[in-house]
N, C-alpha and C positions, 0 to 999 in steps of 0.2 A: 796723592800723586802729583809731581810737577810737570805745570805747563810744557809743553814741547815746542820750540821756535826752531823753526828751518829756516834757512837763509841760502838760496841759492842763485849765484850769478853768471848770466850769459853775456858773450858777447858777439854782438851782431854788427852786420855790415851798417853805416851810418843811414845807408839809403832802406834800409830795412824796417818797414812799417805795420809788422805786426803787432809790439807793443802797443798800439793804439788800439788795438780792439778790445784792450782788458783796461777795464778802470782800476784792478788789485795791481797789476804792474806800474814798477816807477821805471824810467830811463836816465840816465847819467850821462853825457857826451863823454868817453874819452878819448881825449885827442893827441898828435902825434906819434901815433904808432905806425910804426911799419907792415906794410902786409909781410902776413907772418902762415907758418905750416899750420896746419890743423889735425890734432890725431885724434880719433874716435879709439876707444880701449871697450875693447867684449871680451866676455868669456867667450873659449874656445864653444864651437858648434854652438853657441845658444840659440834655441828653439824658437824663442820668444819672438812674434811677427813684429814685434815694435821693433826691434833691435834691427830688423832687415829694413824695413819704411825707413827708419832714422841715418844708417849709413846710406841707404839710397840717398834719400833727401840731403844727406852729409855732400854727394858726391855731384847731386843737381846744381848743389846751394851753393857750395862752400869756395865754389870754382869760377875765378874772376877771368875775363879777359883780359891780356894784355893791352 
């Protein structure tokens, strides 16, 4: 059976300091970008209580002052 490598990336506000609490995460500055829309994508009615925390937290986090 072959190895399995996942490779997933997020992006986060620069001022966002959770990456630090993991030694397995690396961070990359990108810079230049515009603030930009954010779309969270679920299945229809999904059950799953992650999915409700996540768009919550989506909707705490993701929401800058002018």
């Amino acid at each position: 059976m072959a190895a399995r490598i996942v490779i997933t990336i997020a992006l986060v506000p620069a001022d966002d300091r959770r990456c630090t609490l993991r030694d397995d995460l690396v961070t990359i500055p990108v810079e230049g970008v515009e603030p930009c829309q954010v779309v969270v994508a679920t299945r229809f009615a999904d059950a799953n209580p992650l999915v409700a925390h996540f768009r919550e937290s989506a909707k705490n986090f993701l929401v800058r002052e002018a």
